[in-house]
Legacy VTK file of the C-alpha trace (Angstrom):
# vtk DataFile Version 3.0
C-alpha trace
ASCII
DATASET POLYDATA
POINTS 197 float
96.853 132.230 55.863
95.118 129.669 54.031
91.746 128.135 54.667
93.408 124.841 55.885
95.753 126.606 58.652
92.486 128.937 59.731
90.491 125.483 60.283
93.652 124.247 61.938
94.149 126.824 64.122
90.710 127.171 65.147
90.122 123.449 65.702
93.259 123.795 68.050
91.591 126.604 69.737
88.008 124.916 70.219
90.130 121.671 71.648
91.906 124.077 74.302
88.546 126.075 75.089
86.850 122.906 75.743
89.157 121.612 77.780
89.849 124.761 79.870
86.430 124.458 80.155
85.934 120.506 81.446
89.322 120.906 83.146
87.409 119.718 86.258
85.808 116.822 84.631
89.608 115.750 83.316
91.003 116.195 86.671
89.063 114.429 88.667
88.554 111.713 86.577
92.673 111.344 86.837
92.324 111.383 90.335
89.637 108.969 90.472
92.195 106.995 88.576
94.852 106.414 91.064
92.109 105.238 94.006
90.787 101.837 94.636
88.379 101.253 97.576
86.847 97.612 98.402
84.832 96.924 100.805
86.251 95.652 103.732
85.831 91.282 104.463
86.583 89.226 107.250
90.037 88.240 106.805
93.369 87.083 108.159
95.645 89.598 108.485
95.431 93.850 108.077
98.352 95.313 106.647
99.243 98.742 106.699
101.863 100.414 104.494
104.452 102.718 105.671
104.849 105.845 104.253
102.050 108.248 105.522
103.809 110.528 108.044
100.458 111.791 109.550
98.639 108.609 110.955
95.299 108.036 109.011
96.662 104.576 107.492
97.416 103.283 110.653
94.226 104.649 112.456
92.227 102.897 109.676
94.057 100.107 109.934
93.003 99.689 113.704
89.393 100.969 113.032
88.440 97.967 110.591
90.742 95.242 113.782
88.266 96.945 116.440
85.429 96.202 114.084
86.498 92.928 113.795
87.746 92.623 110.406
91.103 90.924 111.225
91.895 89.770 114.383
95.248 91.197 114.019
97.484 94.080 112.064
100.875 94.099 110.477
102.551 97.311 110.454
105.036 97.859 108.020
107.529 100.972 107.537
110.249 101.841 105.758
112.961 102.577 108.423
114.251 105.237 111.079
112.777 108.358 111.725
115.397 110.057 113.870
116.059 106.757 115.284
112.910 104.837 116.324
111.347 103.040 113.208
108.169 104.016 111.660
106.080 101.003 112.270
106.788 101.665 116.379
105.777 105.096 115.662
103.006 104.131 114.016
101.646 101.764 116.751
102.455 104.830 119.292
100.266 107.208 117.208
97.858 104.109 117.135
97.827 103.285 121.245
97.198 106.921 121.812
94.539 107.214 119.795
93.271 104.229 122.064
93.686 101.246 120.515
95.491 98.112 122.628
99.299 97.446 121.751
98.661 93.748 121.512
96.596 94.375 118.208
99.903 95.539 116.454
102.576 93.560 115.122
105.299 95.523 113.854
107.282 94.628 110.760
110.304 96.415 110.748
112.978 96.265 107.213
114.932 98.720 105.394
112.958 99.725 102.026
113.112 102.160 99.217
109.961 101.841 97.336
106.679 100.606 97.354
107.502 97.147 94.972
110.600 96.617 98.023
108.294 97.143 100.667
105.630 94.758 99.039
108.297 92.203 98.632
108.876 91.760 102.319
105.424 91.556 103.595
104.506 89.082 100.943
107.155 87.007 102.475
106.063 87.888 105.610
102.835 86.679 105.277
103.434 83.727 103.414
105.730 83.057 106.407
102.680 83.657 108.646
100.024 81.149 106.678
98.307 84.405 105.588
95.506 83.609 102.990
93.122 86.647 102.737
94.436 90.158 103.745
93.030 93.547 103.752
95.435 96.041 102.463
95.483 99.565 103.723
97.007 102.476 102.265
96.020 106.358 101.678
93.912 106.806 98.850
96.243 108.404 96.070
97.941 104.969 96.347
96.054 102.094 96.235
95.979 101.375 92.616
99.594 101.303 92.489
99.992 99.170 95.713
97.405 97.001 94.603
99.282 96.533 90.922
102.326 95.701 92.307
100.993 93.048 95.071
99.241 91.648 91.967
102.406 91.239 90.451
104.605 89.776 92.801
101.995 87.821 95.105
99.569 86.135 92.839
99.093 83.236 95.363
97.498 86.125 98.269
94.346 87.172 97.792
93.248 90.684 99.372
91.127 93.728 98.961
92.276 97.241 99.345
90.931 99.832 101.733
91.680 103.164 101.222
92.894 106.086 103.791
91.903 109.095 103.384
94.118 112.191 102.661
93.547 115.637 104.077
95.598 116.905 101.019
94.658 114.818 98.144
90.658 113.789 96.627
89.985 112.647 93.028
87.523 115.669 92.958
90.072 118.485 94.220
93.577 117.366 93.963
94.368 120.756 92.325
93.063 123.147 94.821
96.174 122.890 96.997
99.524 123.200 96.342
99.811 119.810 98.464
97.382 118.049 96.898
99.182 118.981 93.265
102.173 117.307 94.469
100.860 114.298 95.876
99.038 113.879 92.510
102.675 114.482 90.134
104.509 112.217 92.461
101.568 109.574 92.317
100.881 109.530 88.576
105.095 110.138 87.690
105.556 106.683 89.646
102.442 104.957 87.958
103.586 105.655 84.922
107.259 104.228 86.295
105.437 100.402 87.533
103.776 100.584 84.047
106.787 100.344 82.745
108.787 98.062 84.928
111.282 101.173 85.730
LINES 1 198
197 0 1 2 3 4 5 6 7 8 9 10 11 12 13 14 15 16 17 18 19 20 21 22 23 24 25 26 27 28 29 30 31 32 33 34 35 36 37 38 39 40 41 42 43 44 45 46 47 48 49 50 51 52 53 54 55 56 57 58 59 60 61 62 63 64 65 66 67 68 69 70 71 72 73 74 75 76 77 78 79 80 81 82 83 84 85 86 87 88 89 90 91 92 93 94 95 96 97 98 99 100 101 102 103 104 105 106 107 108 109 110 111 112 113 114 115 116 117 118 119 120 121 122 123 124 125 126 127 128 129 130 131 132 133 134 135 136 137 138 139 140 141 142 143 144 145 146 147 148 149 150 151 152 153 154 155 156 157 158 159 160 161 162 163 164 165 166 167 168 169 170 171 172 173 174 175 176 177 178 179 180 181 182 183 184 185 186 187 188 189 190 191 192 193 194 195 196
C-alpha cells in the first residue's frame, strides 16, 4: 500500500470512529429536525390532524380549547376505521377523557396523505372565515405539516403545537424499535415533499 491509500484509509477510519462516537449528537439533532413547537396564541380555530391512532393529538387539541386558546376545534381524519370515521373516534376518545362534545367539530373526507388532508381543511377553513389557527399534530410531524400548509395556504396564518409521542423524541428516537420506524417513515416522506413527489 502506498502512503496515499494508508492516509486514505485511515482518514476513512477516524471519520467512522468519530461518528460512532457522536452518533448521539447526529441523531438527535435529525430528530430535532423533523419537530416544530410554537407557542400556543389566542386564535380562531384548533385543528387537529388525523392520523395518530392513540389519542394524544386530539387530547392536546382539547387541552389548549379548555385553556381557552380557541373557542372551538376541527377534527380532521382520514376515513373509516372498521366503519365509524376517525374524527368521531377521535371526539369519543376526547369526551371520555372529559371534555364536552360541543367543543368538537368533526371534519370528515376521504384522504391519502398529509398534502390531501391539508387541502381540505384549508378549504374548510377558508369556508369558515378562519384567519389565525393553531395546528396540532404529534411531534415527528410538524415540520412537514407545517411545510406543506405553507405551501398550499399562504393566505392562513397559524402556529404549530406539537403532540407528544410515547415512541418517538429528537433525543431517543433510536432506542426503540418503534421509535426507529416512526423516524424512517418521517424523514423518507420529508425527503418526498422536498421534492414535490
Amino acid at each position: 500500500m502506498g502512503r496515499r491509500t494508508v492516509a486514505v484509509v485511515l482518514a476513512v477510519v477516524l471519520v467512522l470512529g468519530l461518528a460512532a462516537a457522536f452518533h448521539s449528537v447526529w441523531f438527535t439533532w435529525l430528530g430535532d429536525y423533523l419537530v416544530v413547537d410554537q407557542p400556543p396564541v389566542s386564535s380562531d380555530l384548533i385543528v387537529v390532524l388525523g392520523g395518530d391512532l392513540r389519542g394524544t393529538r386530539i387530547l392536546k387539541a382539547a387541552e389548549l380549547c379548555w385553556q381557552g386558546y380557541a373557542p372551538h376545534v376541527l377534527v380532521s381524519g382520514a376515513g373509516d376505521l372498521y366503519g365509524t370515521h376517525e374524527s368521531d373516534l377521535a371526539i369519543q376518545w376526547a369526551v371520555a377523557h372529559g371534555y364536552r362534545e360541543d367543543l368538537f367539530i368533526p371534519f370528515r373526507y376521504p384522504a391519502t396523505s398529509t398534502r390531501d388532508e391539508e387541502q381540505a381543511v384549508a378549504r374548510e377553513l377558508r369556508a369558515l372565515h378562519v384567519k389565525r389557527f393553531l395546528l396540532v399534530t404529534s411531534s415527528f410531524h410538524t415540520r412537514r405539516a407545517s411545510s406543506i400548509f405553507h405551501q398550499i395556504a399562504p393566505d392562513l396564518t397559524f402556529r404549530v403545537v406539537a403532540s407528544p409521542d410515547r415512541n418517538f423524541t429528537p433525543g431517543g428516537w433510536w432506542k426503540n424499535r418503534e421509535g426507529e420506524k416512526t423516524f424512517l417513515f418521517e424523514w423518507t416522506k420529508t425527503l418526498a415533499n422536498w421534492l414535490r413527489i
